[in-house]
Z-matrix of the N, CA and C atoms (Angstrom, degrees):
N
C 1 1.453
C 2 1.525 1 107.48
N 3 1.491 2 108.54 1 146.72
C 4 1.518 3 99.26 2 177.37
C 5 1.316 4 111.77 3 -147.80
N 6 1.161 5 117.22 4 153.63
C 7 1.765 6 104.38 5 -166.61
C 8 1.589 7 104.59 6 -96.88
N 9 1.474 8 80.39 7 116.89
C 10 1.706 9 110.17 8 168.18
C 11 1.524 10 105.72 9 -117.96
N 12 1.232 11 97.36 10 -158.10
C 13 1.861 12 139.63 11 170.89
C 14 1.489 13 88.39 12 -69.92
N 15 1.501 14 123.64 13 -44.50
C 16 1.562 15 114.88 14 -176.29
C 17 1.453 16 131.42 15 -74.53
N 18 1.885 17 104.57 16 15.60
C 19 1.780 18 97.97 17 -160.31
C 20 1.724 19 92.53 18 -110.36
N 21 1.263 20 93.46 19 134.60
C 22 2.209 21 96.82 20 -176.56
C 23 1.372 22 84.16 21 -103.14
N 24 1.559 23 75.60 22 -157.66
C 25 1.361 24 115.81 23 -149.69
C 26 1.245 25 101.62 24 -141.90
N 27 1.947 26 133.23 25 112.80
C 28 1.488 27 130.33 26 151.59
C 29 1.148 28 97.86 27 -88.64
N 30 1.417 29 115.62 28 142.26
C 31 1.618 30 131.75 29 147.56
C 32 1.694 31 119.53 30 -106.75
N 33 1.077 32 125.99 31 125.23
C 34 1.146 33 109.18 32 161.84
C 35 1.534 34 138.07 33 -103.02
N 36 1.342 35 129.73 34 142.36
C 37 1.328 36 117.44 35 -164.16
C 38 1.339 37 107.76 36 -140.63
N 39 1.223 38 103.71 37 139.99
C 40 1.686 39 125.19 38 -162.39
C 41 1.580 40 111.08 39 -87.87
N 42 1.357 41 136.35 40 73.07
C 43 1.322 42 132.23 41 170.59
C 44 1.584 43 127.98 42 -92.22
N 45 1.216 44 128.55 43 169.46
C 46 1.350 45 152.75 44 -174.97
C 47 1.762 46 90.74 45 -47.23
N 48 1.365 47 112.50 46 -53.13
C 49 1.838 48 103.76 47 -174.90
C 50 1.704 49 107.97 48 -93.03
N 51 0.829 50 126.39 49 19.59
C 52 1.266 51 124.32 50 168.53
C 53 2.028 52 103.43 51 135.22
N 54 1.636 53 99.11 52 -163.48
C 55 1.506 54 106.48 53 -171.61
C 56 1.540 55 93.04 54 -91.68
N 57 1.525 56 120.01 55 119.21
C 58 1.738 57 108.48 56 177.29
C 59 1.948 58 101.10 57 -80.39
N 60 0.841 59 118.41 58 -174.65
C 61 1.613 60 132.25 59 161.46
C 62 1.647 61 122.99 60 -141.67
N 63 1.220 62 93.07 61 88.97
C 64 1.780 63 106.38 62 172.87
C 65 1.315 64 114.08 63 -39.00
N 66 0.948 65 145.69 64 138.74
C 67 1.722 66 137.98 65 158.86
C 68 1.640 67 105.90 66 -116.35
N 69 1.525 68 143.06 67 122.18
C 70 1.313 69 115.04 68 162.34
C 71 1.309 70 107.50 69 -130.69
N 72 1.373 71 129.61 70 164.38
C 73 1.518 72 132.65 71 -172.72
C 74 1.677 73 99.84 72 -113.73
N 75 1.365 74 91.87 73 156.08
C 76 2.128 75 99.03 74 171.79
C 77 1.564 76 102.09 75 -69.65
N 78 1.472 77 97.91 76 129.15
C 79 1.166 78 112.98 77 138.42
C 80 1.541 79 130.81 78 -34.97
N 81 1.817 80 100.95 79 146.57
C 82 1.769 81 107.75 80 -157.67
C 83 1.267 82 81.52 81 -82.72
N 84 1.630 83 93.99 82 156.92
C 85 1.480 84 115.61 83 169.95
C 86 1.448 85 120.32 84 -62.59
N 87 1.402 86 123.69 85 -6.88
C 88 1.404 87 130.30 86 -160.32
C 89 1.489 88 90.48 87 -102.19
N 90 1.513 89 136.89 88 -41.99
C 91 1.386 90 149.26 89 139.28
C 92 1.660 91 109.16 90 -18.57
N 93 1.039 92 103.14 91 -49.90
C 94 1.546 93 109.63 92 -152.83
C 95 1.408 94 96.89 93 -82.65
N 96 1.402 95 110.19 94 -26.72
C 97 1.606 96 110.32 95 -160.61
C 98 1.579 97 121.61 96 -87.39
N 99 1.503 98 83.16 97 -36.46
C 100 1.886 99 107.21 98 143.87
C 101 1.533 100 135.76 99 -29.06
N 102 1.041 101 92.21 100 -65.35
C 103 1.213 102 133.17 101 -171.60
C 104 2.135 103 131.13 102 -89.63
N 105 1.484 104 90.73 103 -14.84
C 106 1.227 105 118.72 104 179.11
C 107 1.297 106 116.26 105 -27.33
N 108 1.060 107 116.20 106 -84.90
C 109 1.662 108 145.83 107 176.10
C 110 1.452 109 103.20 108 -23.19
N 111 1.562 110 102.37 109 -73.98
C 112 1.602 111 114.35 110 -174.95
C 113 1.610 112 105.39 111 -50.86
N 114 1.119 113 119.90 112 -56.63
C 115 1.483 114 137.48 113 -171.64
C 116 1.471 115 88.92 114 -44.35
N 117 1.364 116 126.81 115 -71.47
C 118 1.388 117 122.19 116 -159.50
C 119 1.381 118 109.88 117 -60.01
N 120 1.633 119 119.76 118 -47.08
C 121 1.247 120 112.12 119 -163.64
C 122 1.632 121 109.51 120 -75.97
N 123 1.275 122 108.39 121 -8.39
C 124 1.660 123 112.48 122 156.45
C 125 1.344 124 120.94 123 -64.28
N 126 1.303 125 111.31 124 -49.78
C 127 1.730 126 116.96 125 -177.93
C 128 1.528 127 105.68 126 -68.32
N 129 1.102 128 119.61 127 -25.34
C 130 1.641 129 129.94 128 172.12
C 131 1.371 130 129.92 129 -46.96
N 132 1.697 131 95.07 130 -63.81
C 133 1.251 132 116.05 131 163.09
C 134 1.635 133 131.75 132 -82.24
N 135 0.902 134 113.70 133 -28.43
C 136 1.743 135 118.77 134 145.95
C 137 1.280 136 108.90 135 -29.49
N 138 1.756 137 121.56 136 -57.67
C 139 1.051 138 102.12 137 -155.82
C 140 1.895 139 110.65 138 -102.35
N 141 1.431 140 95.52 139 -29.76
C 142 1.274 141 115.03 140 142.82
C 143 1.815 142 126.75 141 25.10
N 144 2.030 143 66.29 142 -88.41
C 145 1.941 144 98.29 143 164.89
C 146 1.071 145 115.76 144 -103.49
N 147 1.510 146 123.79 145 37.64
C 148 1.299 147 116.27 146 162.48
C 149 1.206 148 116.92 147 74.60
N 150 1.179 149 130.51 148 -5.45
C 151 1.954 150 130.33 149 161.53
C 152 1.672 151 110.04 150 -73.01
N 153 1.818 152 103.11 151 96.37
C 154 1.352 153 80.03 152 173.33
C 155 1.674 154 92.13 153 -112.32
N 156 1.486 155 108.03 154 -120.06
C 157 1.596 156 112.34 155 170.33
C 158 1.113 157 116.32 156 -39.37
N 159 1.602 158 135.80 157 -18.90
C 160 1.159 159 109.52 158 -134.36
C 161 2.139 160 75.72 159 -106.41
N 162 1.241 161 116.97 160 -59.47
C 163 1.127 162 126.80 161 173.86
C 164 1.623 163 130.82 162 -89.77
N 165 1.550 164 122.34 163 -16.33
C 166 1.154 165 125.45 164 154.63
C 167 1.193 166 127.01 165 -35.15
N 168 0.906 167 132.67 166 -62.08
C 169 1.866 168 153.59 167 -164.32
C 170 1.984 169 80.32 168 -59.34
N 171 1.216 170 136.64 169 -54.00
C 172 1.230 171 130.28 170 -156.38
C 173 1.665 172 97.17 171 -74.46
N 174 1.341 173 118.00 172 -63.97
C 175 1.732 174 112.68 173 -174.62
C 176 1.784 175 126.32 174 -103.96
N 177 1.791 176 94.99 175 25.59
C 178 1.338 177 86.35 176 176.19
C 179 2.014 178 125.85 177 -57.60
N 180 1.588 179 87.40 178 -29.07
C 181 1.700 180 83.98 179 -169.13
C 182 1.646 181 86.07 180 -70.82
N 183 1.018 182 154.69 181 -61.63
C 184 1.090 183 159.57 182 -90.85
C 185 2.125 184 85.63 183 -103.71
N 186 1.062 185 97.11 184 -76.61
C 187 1.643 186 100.04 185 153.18
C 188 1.557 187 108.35 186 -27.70
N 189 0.943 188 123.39 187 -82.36
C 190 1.398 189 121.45 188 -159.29
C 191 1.819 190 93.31 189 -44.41
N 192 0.903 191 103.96 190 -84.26
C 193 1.441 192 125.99 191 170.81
C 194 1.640 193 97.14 192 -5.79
N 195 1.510 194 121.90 193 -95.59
C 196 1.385 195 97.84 194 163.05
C 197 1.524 196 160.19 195 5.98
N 198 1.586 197 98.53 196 -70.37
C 199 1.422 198 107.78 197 -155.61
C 200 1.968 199 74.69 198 -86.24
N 201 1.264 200 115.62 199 -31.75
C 202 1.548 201 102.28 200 -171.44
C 203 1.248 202 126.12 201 -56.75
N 204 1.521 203 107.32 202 -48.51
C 205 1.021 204 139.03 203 161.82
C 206 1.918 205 106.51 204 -27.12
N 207 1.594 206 104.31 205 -72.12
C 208 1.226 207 124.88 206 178.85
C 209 1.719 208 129.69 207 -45.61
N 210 2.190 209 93.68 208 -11.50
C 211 1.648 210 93.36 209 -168.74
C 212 1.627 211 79.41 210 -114.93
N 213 1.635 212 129.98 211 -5.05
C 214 1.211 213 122.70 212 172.59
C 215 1.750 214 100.26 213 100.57
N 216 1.387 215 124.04 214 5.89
C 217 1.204 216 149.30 215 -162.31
C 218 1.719 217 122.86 216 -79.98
N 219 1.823 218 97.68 217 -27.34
C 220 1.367 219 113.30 218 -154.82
C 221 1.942 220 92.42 219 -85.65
N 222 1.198 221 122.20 220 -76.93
C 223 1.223 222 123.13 221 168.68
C 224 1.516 223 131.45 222 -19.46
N 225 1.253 224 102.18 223 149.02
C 226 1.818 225 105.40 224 164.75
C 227 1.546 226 120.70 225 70.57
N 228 1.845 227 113.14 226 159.08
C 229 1.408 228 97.68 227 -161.96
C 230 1.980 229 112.51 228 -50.95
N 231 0.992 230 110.32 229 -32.59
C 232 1.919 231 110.27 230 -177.96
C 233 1.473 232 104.37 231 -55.40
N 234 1.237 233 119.92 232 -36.19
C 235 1.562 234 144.60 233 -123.79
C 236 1.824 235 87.52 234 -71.44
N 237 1.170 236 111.43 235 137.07
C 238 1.657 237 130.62 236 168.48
C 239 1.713 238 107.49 237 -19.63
N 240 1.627 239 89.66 238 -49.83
C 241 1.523 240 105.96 239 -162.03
C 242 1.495 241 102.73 240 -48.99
N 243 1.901 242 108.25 241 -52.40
C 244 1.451 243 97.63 242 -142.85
C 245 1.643 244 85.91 243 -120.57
N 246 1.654 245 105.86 244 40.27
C 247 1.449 246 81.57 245 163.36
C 248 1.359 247 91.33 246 -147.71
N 249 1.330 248 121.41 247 -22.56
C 250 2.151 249 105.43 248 178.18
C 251 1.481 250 79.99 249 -100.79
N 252 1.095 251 134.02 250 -42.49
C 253 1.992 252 116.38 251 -153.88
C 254 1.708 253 100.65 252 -75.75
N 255 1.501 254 106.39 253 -32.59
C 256 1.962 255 119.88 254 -175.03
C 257 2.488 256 80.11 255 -66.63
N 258 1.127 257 140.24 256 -46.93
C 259 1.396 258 121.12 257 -155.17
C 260 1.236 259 99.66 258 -89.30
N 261 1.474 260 121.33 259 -19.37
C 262 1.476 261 114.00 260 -178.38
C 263 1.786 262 106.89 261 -74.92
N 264 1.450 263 112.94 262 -36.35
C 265 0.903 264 96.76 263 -165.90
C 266 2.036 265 113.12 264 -93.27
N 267 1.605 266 99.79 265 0.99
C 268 1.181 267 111.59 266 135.28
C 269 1.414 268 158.44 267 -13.95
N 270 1.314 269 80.32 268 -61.98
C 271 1.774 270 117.04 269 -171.15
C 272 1.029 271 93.06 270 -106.30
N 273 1.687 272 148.33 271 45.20
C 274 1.378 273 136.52 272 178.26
C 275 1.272 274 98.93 273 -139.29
N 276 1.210 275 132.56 274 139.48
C 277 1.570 276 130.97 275 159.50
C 278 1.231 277 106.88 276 -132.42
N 279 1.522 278 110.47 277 172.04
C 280 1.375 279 109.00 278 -164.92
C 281 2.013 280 102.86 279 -136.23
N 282 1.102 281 116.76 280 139.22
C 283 1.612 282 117.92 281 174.21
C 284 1.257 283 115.60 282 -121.14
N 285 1.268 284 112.48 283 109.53
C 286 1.463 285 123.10 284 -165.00
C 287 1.819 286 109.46 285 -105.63
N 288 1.539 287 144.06 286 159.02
C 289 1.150 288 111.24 287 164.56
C 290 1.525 289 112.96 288 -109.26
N 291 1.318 290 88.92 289 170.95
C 292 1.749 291 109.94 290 -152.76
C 293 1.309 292 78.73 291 -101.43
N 294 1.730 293 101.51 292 163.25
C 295 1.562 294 133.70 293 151.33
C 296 1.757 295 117.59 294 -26.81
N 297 0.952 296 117.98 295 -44.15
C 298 1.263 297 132.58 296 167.57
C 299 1.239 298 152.04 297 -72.15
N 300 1.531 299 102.51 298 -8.96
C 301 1.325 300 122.38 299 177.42
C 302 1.379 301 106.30 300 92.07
N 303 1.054 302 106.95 301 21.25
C 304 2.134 303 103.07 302 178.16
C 305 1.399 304 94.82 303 -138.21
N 306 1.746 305 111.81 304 -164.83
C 307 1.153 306 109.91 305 -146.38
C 308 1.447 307 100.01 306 -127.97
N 309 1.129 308 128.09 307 128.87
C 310 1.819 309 133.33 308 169.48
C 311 1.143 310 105.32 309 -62.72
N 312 1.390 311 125.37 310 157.97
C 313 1.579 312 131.35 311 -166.50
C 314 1.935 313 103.75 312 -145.26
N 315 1.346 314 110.60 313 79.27
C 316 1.271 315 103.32 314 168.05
C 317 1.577 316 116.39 315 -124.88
N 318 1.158 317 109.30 316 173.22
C 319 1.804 318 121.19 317 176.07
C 320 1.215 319 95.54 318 -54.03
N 321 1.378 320 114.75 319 152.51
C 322 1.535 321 123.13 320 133.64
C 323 1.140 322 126.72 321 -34.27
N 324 1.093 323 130.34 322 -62.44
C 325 1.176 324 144.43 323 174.40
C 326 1.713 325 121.54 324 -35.28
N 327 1.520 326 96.76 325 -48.27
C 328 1.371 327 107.52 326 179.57
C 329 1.281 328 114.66 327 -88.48
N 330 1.452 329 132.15 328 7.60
C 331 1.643 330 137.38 329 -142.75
C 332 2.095 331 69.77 330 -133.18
N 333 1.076 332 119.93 331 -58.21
C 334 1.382 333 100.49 332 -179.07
C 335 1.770 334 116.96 333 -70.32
N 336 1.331 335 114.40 334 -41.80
C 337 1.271 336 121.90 335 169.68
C 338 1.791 337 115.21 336 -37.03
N 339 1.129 338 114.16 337 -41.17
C 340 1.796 339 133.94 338 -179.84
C 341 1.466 340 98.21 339 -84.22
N 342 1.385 341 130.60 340 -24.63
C 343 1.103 342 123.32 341 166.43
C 344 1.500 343 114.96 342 90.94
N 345 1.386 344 105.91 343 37.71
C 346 1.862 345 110.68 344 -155.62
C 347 1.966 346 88.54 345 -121.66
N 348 1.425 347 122.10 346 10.85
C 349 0.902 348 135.74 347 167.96
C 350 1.870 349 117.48 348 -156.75
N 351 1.595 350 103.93 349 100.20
C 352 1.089 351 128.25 350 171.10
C 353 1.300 352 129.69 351 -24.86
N 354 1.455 353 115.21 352 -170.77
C 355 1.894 354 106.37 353 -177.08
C 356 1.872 355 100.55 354 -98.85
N 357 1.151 356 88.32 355 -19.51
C 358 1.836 357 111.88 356 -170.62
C 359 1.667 358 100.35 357 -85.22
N 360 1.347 359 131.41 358 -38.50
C 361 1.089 360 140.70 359 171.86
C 362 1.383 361 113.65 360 -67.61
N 363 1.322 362 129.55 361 -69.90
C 364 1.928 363 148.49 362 165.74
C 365 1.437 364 86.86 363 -29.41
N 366 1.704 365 127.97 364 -63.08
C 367 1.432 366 101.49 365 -160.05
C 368 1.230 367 124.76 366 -73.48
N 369 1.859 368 118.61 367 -30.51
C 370 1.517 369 114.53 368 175.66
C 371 1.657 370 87.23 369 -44.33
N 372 1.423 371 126.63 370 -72.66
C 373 1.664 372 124.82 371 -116.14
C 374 1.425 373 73.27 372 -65.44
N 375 1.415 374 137.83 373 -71.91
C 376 1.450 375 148.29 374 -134.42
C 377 2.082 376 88.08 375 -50.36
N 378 1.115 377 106.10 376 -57.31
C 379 1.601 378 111.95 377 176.60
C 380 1.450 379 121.06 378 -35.59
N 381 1.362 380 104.12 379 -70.06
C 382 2.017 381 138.95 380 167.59
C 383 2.038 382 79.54 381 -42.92
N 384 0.822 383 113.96 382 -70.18
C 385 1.923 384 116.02 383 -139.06
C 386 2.244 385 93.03 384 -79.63
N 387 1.099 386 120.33 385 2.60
C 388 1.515 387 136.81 386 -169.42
C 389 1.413 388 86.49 387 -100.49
N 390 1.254 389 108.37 388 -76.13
C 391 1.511 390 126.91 389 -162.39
C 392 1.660 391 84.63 390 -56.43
N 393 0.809 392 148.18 391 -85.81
C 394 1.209 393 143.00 392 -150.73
C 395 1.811 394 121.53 393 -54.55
N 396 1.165 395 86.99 394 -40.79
C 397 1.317 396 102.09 395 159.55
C 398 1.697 397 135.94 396 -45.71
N 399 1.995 398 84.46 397 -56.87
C 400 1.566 399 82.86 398 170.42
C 401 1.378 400 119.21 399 -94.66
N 402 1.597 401 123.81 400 25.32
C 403 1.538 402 135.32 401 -164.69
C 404 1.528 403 88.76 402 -102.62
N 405 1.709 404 128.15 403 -54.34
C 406 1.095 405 141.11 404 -176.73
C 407 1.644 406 119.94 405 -57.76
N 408 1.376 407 105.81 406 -49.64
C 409 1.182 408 120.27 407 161.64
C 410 1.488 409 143.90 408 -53.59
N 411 1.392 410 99.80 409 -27.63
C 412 1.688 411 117.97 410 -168.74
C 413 1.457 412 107.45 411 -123.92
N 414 1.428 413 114.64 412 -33.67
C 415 1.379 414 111.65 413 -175.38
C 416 1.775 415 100.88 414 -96.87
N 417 1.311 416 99.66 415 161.65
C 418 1.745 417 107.18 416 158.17
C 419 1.446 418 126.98 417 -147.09
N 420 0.952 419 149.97 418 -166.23
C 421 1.654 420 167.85 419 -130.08
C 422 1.980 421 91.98 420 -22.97
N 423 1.378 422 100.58 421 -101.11
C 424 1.672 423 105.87 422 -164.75
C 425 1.894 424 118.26 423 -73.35
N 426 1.681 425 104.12 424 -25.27
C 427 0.928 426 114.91 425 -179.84
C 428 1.517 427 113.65 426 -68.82
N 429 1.866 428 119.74 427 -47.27
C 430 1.316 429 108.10 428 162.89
C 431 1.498 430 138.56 429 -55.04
N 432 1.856 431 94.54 430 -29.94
C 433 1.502 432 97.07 431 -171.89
C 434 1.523 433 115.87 432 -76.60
N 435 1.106 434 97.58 433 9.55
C 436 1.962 435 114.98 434 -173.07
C 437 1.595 436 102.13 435 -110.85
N 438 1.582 437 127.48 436 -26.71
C 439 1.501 438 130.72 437 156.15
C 440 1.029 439 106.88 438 -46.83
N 441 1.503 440 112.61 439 -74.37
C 442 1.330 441 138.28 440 -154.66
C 443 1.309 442 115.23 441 -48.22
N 444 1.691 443 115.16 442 -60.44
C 445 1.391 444 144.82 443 132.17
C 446 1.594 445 108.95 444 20.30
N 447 1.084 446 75.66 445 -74.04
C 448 2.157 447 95.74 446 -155.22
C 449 1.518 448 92.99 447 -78.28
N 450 1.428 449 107.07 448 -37.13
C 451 2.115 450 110.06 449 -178.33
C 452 1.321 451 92.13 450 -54.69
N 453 1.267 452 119.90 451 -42.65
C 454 1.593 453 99.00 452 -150.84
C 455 1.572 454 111.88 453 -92.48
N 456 1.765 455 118.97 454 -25.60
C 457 0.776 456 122.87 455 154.73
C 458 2.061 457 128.85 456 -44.24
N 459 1.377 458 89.96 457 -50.73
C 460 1.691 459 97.60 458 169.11
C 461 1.433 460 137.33 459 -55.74
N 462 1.390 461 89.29 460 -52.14
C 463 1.838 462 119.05 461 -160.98
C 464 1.639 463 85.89 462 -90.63
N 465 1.521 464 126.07 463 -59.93
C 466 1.419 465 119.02 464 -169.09
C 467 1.907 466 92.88 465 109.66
N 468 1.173 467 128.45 466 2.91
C 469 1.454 468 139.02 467 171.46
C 470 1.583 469 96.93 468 -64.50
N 471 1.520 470 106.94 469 158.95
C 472 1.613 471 133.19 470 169.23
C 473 1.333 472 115.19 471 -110.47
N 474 1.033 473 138.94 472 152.06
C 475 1.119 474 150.19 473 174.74
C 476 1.720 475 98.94 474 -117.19
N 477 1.420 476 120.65 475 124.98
C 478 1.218 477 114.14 476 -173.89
C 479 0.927 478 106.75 477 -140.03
N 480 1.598 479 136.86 478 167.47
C 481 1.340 480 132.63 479 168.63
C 482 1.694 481 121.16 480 -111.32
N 483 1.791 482 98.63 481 -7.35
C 484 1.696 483 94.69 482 169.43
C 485 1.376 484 108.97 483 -88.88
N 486 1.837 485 108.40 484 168.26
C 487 1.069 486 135.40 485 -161.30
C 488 1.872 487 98.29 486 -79.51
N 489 0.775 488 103.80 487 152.84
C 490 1.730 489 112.07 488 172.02
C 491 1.765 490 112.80 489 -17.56
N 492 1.692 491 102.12 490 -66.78
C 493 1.268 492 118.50 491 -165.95
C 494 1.347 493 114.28 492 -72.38
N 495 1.573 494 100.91 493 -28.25
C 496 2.176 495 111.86 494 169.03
C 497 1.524 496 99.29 495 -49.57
N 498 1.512 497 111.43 496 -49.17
C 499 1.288 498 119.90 497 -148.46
C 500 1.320 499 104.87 498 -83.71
N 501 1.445 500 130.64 499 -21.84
C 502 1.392 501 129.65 500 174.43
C 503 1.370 502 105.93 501 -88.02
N 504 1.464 503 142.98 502 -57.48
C 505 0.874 504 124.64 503 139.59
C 506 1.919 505 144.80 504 12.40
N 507 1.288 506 87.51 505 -59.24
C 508 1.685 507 106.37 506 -175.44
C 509 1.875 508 99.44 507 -91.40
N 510 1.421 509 102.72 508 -3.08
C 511 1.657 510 99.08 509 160.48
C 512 1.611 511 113.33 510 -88.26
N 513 1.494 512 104.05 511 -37.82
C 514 1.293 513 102.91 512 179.79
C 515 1.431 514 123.94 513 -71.52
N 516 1.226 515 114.61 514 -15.49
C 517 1.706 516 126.30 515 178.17
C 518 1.495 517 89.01 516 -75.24
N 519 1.153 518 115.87 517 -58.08
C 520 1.781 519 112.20 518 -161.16
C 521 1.644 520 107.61 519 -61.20
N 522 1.301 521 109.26 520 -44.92
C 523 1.482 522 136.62 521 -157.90
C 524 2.014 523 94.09 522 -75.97
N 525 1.065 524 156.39 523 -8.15
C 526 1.523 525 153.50 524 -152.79
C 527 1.325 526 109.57 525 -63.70
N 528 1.292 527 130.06 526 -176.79
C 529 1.132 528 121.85 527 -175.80
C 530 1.531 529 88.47 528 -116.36
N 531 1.119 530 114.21 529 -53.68
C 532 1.850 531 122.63 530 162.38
C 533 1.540 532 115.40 531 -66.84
N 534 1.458 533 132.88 532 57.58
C 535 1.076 534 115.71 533 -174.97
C 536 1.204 535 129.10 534 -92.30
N 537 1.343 536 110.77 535 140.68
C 538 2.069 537 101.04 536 -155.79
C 539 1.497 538 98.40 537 -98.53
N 540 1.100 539 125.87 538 13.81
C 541 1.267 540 104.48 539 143.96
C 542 1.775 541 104.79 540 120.76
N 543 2.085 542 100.97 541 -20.65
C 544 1.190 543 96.28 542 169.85
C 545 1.434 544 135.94 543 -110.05
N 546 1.099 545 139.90 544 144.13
C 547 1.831 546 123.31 545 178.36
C 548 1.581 547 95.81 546 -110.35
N 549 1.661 548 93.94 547 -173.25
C 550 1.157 549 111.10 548 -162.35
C 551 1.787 550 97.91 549 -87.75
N 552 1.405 551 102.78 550 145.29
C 553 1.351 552 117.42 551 160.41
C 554 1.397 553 140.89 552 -54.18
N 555 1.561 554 117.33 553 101.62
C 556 1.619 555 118.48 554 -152.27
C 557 1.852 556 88.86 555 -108.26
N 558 1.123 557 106.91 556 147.67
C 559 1.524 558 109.37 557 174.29
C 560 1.741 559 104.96 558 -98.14
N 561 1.189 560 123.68 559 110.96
C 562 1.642 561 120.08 560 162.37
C 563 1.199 562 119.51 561 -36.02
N 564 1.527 563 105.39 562 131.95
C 565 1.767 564 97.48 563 -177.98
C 566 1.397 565 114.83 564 -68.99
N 567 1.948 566 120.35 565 -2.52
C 568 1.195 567 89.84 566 -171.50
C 569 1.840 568 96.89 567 -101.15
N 570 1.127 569 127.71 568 2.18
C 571 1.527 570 120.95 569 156.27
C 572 1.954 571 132.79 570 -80.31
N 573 1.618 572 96.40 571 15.88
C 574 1.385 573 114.35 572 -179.32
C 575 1.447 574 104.61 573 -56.62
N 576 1.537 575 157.60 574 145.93
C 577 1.182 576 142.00 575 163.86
C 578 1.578 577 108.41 576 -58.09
N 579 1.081 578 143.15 577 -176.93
C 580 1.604 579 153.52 578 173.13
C 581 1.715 580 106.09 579 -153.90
């Protein structure tokens, strides 16, 4: 595994119908490029004041949100809101389990829309899924894997390199009712190359 544009993000989150599992991917570079400026002077000030891993992941959107806010940026169809926060939350899906012992496969979007993720819930992930965003985006080789690192240590998040459906999948191998005993092969983030 190697840290690119290709390394996500699992979150897991503890609700009323069971444990859901967030999955989200980095944002496109054409997003990013957009969006640059703001992105940085977020990751800036995060760290700034001293929110890195340990408290970042909790108020990155909230920051973002701010300083966007502050350049007049956040609002309207261009607006921060509905064009990097509308792809992040894009790039998020959610695996919930079904009646059956397997796993439902919807957006974020629609997993809060159904209401199976709270106002108190949406803001950690939206925070967790910001921070990660602009960790993926701004940082690279040893410096991310030392973000990432401490996120996952903190938050209890994964850093992964399969695609959504690898990753639901590799619940259902673990998850069997007959399970023989093996799952799928996860690489530790701290044996990632740099």
């Amino acid at each position: 595994m190697s840290i690119n544009k290709q390394m996500n993000i699992v979150i897991e989150v503890e609700t009323d119908i069971g444990v859901l599992h967030v999955h989200s991917t980095p944002i496109t570079l054409e997003n990013f490029e957009r969006h640059y400026l703001i992105m940085s002077k977020t990751w800036a000030a995060l760290y700034g004041e001293g929110l890195g891993a340990i408290s970042g992941p909790r108020v990155s959107y909230l920051m973002l949100k701010d300083i966007a806010t502050s350049r007049k940026m956040w609002d309207g169809q261009d607006g921060v809101k509905n064009t990097l926060v509308a792809e992040i939350i894009r790039l998020s899906n959610v695996a919930l389990p079904d009646a059956n012992g397997g796993w439902r496969r919807i957006s974020l979007d629609r997993a809060h829309e159904e209401k199976m993720l709270g106002a108190t819930e949406m803001s950690e992930l939206l925070g967790a899924l910001v921070f990660f965003t602009l960790a993926s985006a701004i940082q690279r080789g040893k410096e991310l894997l030392i973000t990432l690192a401490g996120m996952n240590g903190v938050w209890g998040t994964r850093a992964a390199s399969w695609s959504f459906t690898e990753y639901v999948d590799s619940l259902q191998t673990s998850t069997e009712a007959a399970n023989t005993g093996e799952m799928a092969e996860t690489t530790p983030l701290s044996s990632v190359p740099h």
